[in-house]
C-alpha positions as CSV (number, residue, x, y, z in Angstrom):
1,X,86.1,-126.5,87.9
2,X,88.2,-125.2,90.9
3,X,86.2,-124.6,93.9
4,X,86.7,-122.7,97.2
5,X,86.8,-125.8,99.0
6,X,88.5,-128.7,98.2
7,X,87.4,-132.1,100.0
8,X,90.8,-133.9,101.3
9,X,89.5,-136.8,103.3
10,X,87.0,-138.1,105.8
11,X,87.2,-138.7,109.5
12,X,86.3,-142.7,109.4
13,X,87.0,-143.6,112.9
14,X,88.3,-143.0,116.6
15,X,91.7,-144.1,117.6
16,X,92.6,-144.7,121.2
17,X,91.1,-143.0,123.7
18,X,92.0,-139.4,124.5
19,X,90.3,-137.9,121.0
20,X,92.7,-139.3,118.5
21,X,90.7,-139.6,114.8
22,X,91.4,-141.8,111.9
23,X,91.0,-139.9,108.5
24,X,90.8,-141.0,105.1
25,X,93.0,-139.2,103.3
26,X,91.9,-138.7,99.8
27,X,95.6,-137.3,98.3
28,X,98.3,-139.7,97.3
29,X,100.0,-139.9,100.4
30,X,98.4,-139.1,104.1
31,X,101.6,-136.8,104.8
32,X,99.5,-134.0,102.3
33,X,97.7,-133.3,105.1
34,X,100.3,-132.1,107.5
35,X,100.4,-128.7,105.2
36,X,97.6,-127.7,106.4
37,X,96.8,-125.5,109.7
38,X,93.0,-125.2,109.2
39,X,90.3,-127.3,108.1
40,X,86.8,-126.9,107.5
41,X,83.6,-129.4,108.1
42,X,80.8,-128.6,105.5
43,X,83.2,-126.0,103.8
44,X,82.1,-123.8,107.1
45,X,83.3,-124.5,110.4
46,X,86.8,-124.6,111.0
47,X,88.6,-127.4,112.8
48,X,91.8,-127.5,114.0
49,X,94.2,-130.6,113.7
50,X,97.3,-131.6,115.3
51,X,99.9,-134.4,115.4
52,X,98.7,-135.5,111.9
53,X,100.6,-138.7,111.8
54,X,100.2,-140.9,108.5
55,X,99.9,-145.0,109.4
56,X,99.4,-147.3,106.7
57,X,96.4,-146.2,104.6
58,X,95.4,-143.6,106.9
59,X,96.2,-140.7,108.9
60,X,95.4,-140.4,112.5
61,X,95.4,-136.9,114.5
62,X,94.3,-135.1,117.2
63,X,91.1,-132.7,117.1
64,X,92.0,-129.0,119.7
65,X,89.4,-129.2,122.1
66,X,88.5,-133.2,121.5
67,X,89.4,-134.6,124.8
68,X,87.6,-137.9,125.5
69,X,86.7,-140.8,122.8
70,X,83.3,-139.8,122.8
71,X,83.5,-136.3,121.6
72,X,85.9,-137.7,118.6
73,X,83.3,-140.0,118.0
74,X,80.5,-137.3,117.2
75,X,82.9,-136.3,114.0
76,X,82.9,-139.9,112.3
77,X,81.9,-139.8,109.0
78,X,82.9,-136.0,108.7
79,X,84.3,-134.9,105.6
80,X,87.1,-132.5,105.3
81,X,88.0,-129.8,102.9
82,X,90.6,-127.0,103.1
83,X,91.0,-123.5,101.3
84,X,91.5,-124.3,97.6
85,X,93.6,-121.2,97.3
86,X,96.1,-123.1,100.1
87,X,96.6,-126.4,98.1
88,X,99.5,-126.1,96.0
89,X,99.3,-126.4,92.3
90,X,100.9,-129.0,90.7
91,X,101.1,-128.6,86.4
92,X,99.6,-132.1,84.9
93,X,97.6,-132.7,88.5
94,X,94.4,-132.5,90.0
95,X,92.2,-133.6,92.8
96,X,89.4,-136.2,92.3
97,X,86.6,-133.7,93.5
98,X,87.7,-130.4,90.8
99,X,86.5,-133.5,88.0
100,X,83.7,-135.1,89.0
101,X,81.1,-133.9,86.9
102,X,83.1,-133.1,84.4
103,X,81.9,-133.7,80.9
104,X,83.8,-136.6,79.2
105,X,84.5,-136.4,75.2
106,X,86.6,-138.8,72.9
107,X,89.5,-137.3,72.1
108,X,89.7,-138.3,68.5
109,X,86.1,-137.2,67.4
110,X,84.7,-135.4,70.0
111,X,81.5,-137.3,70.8
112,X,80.4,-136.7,73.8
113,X,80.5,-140.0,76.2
114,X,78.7,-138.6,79.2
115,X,79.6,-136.8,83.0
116,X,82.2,-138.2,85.5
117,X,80.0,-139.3,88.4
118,X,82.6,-141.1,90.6
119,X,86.6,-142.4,91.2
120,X,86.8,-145.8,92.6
121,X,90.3,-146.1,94.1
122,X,91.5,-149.3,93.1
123,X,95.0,-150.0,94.5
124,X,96.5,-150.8,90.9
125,X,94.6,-147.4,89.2
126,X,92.0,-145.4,89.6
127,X,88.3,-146.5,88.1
128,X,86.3,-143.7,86.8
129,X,82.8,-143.8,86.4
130,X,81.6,-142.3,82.8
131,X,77.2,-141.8,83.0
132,X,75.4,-141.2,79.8
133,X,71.5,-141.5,79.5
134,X,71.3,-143.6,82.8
135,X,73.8,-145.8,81.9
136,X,77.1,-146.0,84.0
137,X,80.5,-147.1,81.7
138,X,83.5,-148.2,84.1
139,X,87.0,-147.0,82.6
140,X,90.4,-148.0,84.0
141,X,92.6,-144.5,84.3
142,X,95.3,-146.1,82.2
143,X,97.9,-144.5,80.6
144,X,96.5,-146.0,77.1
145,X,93.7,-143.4,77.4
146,X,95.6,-141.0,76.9
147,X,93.6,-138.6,79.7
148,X,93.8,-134.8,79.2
149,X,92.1,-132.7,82.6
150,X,90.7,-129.4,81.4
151,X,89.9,-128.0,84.5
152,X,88.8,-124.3,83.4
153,X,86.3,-125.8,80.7
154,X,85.5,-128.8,83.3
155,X,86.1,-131.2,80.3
156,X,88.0,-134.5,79.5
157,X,89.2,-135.6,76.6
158,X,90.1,-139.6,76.5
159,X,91.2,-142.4,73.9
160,X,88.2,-144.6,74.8
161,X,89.1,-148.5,75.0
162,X,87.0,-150.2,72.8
163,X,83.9,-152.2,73.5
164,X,83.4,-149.9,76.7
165,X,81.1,-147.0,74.8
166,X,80.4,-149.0,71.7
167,X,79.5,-153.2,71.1
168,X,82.9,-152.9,68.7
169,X,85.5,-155.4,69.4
């Protein structure tokens, strides 16, 4: 389901000390960020970055107005969003927060196999995390599935591996 918002990473850290941050990015590559001008805490205030720089596994910037180590330090643990309608759209794409929740289905029959209630970022693939009556199922997003996003019905449809839903073989 497309939001307003759209959460893009998470301020994890303090780097140097003249208000540099360390984010989180949660895209594909930290460099997303840089095509952005505004972004929001709590989907309400607005905070302004600058040199976004991506390093490694992160991206590290500076906060306007953030002058000192300690004032960057009162933003860890912050997450950011930006204006959904300002993310570009990309056919056969979508962003880990527009499908949690999401109702999950077998592709095949149609049985419902419960609600996406979290990605686990793996390195190799994503992990998704499939709950049904209290009970967590652990997929690997693998090609195999055969994963289809619909985003306006906030539904997937998956080729289930077997022995993950079911005792079968």
């Amino acid at each position: 389901m497309k939001k307003d918002y759209l959460k893009i990473g998470k301020i994890v850290g303090t780097h140097g000390v003249r208000g540099m941050v360390r984010i989180d990015p949660w895209a594909d590559d930290g460099a997303f960020l840089k095509n952005f001008k505004s972004f929001y805490l709590d989907d309400k205030t607005e905070l302004k970055l600058a040199n976004i720089t991506p390093h490694k596994n992160i991206v590290i910037a500076k906060i306007a107005g953030v002058e000192t180590i300690e004032q960057a330090e009162k933003f860890r643990g912050a997450e950011l969003s930006v204006l959904r309608s300002e993310v570009p759209e990309t056919p056969g794409r979508y962003y880990i927060e527009e499908i949690l929740g999401a109702t999950v289905k077998d592709k095949d029959t149609g049985a419902y196999l419960g609600k996406l209630t979290d990605v686990y970022k793996t390195g190799a693939n994503d992990v998704w995390q499939v709950t049904n009556d209290g009970k967590d199922y652990l997929l690997p997003v693998i090609e195999s599935l055969e994963i289809k996003v619909d985003l306006e019905n906030n539904e997937i449809t998956l080729k289930p591996l077997k022995g993950i839903f079911s005792d079968e073989d």
